[in-house]
N, CA, C and O atoms as a printed pandas DataFrame, in Angstrom:
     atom_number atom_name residue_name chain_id  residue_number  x_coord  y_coord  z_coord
0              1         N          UNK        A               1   -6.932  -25.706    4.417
1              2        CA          UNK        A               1   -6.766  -24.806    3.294
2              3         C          UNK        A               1   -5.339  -24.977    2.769
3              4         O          UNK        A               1   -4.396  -25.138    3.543
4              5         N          UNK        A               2   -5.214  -24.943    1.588
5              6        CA          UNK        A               2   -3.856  -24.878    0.733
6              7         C          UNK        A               2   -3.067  -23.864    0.674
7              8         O          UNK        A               2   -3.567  -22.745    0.565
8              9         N          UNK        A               3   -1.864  -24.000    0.725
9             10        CA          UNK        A               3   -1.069  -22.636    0.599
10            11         C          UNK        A               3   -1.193  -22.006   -0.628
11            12         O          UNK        A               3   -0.298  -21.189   -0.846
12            13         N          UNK        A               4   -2.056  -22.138   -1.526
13            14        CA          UNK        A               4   -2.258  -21.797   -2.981
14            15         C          UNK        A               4   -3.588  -20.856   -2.460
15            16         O          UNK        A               4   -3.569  -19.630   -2.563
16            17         N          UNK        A               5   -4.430  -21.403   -2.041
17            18        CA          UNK        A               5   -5.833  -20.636   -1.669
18            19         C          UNK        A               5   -5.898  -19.400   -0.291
19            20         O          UNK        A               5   -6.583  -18.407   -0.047
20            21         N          UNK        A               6   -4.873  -20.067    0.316
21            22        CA          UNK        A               6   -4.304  -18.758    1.271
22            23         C          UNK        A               6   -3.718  -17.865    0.797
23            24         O          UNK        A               6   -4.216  -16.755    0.980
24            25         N          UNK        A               7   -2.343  -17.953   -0.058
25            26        CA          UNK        A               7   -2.158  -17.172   -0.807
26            27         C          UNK        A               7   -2.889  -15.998   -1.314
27            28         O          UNK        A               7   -2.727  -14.799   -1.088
28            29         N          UNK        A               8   -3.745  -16.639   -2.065
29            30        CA          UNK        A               8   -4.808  -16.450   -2.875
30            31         C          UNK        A               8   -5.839  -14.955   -2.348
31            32         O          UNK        A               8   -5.873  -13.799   -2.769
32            33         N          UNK        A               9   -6.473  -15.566   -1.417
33            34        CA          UNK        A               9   -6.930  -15.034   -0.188
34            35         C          UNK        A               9   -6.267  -13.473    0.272
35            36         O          UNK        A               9   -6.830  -12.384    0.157
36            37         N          UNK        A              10   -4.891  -13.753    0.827
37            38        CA          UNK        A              10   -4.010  -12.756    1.351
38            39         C          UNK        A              10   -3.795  -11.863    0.486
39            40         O          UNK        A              10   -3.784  -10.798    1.104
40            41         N          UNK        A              11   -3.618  -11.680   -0.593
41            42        CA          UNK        A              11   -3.489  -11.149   -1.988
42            43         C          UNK        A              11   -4.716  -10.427   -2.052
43            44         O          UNK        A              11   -4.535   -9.234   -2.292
44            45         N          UNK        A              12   -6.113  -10.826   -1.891
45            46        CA          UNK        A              12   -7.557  -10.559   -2.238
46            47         C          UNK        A              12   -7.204   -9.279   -1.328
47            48         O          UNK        A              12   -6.966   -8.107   -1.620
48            49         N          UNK        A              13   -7.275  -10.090    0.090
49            50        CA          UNK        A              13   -7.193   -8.739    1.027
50            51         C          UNK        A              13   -6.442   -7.479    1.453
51            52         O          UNK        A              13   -6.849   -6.437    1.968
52            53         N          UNK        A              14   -4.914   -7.987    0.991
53            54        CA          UNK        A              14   -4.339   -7.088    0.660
54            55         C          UNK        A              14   -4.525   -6.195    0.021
55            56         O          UNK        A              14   -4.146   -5.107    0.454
56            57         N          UNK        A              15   -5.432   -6.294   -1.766
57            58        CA          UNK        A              15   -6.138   -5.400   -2.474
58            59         C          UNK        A              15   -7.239   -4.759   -2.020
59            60         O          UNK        A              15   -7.317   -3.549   -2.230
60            61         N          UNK        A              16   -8.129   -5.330   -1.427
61            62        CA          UNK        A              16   -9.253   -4.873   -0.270
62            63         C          UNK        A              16   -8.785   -3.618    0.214
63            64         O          UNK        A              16   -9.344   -2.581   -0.145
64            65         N          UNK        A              17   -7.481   -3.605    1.264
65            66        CA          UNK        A              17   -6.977   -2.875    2.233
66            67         C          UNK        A              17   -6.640   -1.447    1.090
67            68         O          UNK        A              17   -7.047   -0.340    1.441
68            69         N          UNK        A              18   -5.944   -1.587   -0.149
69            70        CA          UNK        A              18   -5.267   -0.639   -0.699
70            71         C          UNK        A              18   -6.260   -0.103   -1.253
71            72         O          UNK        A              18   -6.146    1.121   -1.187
72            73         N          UNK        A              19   -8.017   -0.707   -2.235
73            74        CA          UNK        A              19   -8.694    0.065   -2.643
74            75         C          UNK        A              19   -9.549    1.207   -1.628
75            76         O          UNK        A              19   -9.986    2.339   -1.835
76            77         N          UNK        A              20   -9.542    0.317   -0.471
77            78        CA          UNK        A              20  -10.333    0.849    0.967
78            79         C          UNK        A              20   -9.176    2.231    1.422
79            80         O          UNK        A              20   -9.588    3.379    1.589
80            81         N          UNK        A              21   -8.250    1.980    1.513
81            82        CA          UNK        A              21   -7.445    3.852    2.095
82            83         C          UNK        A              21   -7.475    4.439    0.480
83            84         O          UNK        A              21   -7.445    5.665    0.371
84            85         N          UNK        A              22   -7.534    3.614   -0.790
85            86        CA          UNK        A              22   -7.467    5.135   -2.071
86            87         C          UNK        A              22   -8.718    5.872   -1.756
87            88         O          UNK        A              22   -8.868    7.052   -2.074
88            89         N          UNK        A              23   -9.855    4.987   -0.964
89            90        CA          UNK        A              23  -10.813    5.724   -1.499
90            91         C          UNK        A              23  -11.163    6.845    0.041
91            92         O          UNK        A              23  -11.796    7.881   -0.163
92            93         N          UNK        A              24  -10.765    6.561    1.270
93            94        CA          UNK        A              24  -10.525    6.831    2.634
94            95         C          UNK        A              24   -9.253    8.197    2.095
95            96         O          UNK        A              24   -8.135    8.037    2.586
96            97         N          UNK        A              25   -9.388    9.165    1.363
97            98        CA          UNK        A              25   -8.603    9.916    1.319
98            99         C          UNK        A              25   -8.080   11.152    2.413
99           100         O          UNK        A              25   -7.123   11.896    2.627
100          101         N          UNK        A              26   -9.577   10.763    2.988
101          102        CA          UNK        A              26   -9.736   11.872    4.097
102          103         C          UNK        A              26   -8.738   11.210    5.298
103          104         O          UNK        A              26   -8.721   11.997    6.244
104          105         N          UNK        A              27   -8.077   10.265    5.509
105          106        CA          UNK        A              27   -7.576    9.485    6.540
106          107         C          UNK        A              27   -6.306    9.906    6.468
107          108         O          UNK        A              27   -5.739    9.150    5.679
108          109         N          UNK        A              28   -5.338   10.948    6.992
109          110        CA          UNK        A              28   -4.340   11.139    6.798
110          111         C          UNK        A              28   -2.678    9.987    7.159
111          112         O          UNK        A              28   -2.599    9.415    8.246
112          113         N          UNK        A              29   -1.844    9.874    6.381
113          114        CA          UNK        A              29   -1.192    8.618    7.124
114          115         C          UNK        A              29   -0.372    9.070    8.196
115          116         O          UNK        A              29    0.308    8.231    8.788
116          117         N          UNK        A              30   -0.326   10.382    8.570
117          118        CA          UNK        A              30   -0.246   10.342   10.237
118          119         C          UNK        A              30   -1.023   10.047   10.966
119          120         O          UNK        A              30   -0.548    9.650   12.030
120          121         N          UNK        A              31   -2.493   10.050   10.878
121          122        CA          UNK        A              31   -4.017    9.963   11.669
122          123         C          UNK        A              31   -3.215    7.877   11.203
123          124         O          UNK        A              31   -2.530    7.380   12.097
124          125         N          UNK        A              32   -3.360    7.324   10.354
125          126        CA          UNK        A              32   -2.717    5.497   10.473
126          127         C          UNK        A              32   -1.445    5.317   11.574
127          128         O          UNK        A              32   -1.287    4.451   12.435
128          129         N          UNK        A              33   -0.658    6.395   11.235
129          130        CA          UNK        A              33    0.539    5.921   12.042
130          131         C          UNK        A              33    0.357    6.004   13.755
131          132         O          UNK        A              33    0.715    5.165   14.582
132          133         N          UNK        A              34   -0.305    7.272   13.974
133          134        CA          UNK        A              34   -0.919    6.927   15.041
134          135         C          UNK        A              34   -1.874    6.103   16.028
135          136         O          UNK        A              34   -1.781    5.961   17.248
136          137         N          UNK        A              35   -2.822    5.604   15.127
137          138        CA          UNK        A              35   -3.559    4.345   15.579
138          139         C          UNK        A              35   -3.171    3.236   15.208
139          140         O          UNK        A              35   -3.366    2.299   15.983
140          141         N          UNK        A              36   -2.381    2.928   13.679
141          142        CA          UNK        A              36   -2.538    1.563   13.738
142          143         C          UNK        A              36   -0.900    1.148   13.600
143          144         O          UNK        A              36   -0.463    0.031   13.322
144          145         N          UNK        A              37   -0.164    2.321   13.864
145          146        CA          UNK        A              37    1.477    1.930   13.678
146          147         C          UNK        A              37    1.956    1.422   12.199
147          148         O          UNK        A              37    2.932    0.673   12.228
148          149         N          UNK        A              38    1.562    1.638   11.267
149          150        CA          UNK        A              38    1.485    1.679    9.843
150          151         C          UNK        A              38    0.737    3.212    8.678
151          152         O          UNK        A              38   -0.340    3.697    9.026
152          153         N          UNK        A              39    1.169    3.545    7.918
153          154        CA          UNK        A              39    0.566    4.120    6.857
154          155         C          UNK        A              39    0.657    3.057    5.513
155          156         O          UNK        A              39    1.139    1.924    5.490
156          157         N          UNK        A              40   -0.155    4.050    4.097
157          158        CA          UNK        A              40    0.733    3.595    3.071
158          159         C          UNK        A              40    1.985    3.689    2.440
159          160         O          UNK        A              40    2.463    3.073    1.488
160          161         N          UNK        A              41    2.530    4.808    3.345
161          162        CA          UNK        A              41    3.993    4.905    2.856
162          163         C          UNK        A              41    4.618    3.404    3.395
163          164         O          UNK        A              41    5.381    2.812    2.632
164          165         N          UNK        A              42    4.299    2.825    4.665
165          166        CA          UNK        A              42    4.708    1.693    4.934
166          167         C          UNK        A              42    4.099    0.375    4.184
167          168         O          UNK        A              42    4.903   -0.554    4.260
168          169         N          UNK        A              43    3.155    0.105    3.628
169          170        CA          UNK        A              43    2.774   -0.575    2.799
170          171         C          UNK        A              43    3.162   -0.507    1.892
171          172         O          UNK        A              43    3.250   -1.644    1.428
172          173         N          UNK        A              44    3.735    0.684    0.799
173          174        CA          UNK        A              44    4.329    0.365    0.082
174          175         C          UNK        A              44    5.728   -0.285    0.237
175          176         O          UNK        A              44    6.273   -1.192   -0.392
176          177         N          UNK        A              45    6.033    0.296    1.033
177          178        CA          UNK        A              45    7.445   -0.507    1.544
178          179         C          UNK        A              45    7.683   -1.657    1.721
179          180         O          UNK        A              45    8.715   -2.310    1.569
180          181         N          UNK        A              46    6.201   -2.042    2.219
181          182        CA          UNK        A              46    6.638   -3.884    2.558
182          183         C          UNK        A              46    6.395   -4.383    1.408
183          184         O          UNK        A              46    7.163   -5.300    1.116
184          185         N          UNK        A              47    5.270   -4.020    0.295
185          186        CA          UNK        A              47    5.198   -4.362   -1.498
186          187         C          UNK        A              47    6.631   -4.408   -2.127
187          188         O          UNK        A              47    6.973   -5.402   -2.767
188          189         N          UNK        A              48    7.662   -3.101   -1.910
189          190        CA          UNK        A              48    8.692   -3.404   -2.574
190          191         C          UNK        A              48    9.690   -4.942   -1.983
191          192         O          UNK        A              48   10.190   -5.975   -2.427
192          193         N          UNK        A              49    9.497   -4.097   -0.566
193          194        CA          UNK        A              49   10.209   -5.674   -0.131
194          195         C          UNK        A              49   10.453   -6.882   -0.251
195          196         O          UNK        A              49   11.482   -7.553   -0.173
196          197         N          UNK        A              50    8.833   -7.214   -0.557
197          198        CA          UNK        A              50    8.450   -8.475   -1.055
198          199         C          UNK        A              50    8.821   -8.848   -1.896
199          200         O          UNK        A              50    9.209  -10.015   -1.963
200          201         N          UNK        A              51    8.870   -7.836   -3.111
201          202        CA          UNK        A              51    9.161   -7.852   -4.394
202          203         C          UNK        A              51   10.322   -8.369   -4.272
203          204         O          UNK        A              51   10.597   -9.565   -4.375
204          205         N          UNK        A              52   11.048   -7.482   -4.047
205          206        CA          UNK        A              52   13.114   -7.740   -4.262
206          207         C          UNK        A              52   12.979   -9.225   -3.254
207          208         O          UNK        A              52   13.690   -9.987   -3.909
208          209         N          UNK        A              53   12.671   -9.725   -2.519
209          210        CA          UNK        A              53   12.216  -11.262   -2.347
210          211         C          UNK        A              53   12.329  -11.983   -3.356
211          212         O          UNK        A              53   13.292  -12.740   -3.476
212          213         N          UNK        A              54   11.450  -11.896   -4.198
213          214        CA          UNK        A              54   11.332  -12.461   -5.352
214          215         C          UNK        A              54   12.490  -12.142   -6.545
215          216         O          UNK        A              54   12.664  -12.927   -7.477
216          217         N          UNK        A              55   13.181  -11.018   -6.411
217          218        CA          UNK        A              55   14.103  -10.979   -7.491
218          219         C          UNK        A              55   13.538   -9.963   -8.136
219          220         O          UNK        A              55   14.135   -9.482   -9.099
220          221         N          UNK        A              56   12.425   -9.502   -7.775
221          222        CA          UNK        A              56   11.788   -8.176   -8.976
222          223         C          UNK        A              56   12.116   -6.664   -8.095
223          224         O          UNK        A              56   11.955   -6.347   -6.917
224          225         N          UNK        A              57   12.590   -6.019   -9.165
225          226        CA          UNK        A              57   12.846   -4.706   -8.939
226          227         C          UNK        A              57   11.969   -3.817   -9.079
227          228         O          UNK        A              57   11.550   -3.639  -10.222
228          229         N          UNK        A              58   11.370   -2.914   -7.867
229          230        CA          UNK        A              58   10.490   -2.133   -7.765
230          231         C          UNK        A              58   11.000   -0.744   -7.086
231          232         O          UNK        A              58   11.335   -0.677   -5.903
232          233         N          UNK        A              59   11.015    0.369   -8.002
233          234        CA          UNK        A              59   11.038    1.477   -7.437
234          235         C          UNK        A              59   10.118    2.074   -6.083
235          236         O          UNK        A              59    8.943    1.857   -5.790
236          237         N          UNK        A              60   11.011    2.790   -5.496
237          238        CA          UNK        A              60    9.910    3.445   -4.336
238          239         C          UNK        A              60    8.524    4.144   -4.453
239          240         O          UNK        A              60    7.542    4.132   -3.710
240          241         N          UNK        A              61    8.831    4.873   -5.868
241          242        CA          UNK        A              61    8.023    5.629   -6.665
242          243         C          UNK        A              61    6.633    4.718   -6.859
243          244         O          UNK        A              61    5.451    4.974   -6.628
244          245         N          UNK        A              62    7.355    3.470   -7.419
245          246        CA          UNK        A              62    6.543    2.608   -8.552
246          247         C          UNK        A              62    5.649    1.646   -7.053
247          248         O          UNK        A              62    4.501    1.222   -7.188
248          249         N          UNK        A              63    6.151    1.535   -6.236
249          250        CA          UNK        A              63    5.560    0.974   -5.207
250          251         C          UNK        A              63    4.151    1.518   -4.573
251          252         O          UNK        A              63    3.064    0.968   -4.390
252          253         N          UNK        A              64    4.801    3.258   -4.237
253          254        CA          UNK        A              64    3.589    4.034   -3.807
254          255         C          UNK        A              64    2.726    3.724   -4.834
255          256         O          UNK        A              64    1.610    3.289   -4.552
256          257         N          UNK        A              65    3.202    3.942   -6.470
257          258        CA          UNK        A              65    2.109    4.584   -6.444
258          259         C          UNK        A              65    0.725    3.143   -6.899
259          260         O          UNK        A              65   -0.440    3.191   -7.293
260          261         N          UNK        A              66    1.683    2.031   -6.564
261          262        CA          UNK        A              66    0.542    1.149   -6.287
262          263         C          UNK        A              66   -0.475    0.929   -5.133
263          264         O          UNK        A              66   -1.586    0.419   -5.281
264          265         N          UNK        A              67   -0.136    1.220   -4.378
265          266        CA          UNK        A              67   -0.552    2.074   -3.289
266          267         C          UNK        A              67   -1.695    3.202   -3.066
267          268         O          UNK        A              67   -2.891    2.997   -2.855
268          269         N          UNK        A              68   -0.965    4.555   -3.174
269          270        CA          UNK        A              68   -1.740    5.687   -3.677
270          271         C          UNK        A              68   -2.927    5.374   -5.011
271          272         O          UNK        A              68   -3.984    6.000   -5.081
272          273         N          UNK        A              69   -2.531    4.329   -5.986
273          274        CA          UNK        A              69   -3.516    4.767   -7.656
274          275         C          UNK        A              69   -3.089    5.509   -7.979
275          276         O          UNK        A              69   -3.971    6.139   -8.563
276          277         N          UNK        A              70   -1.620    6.357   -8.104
277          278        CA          UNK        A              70   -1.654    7.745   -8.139
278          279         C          UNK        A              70   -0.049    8.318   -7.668
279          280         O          UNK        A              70    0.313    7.794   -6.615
280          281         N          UNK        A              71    0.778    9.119   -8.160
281          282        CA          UNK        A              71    2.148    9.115   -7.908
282          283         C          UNK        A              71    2.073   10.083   -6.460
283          284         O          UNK        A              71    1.311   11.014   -6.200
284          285         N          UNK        A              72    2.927    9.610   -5.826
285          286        CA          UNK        A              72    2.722   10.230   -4.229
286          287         C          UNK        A              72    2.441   11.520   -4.245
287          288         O          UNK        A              72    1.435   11.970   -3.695
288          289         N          UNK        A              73    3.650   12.540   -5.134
289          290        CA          UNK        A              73    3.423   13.935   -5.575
290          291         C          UNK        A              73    2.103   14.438   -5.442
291          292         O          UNK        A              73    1.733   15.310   -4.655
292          293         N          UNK        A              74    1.047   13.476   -6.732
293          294        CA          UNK        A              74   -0.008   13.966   -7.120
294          295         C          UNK        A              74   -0.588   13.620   -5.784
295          296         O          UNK        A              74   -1.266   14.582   -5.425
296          297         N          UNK        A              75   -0.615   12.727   -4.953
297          298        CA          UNK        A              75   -1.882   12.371   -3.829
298          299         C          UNK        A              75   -1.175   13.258   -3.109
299          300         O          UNK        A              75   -2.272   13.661   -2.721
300          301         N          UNK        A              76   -0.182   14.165   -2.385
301          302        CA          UNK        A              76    0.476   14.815   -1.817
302          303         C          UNK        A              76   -0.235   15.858   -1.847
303          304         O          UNK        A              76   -1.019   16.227   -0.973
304          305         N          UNK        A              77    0.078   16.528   -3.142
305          306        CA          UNK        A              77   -0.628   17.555   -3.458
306          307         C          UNK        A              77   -2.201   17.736   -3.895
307          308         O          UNK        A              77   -2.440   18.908   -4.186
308          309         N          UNK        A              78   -3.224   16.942   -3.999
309          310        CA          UNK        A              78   -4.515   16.726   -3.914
310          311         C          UNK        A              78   -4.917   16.342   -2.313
311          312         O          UNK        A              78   -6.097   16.477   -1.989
312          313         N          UNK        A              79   -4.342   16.062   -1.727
313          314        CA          UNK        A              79   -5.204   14.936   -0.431
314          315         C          UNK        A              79   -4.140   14.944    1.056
315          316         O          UNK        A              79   -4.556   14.380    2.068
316          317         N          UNK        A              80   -3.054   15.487    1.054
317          318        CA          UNK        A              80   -2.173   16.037    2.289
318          319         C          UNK        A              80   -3.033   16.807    2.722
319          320         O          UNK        A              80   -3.811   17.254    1.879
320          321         N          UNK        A              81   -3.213   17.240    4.158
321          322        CA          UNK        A              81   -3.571   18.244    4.934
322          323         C          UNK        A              81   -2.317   19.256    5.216
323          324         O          UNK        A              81   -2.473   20.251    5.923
């Protein structure tokens, strides 16, 4: 496989993972941090990371709320326990 189609791939699933917890609302990201040693607050984190990698500037805000679908506030206040 090519590093173009892996890429490719990793990207797919990465989106996989983020539409799968928007819609898993009931999954709190303490109930993640406890089993899988990650939330999306940490996913967004590694998105910005990546980013500033590349030279692109991504707010913390602007990270979640690629993440969330949704500005943390609002999923905070809809979907926090």
């Amino acid at each position: 496989m090519d590093d173009s189609t892996k890429k490719e791939l990793q990207s797919a699933a990465f989106e996989r993972l983020i539409q799968h917890l928007r819609e898993r609302k009931d999954v709190q990201n303490l109930d993640l941090m406890n089993l899988a040693g990650f939330c999306r607050n940490c996913l967004s984190k590694w998105y910005r990371e990546e980013a500033e990698k590349k030279g692109i500037k991504i707010s913390d805000p602007e990270a979640r709320k690629h993440v969330y679908g949704m500005s943390y506030e609002e999923w905070k206040n809809k979907y926090q326990k």
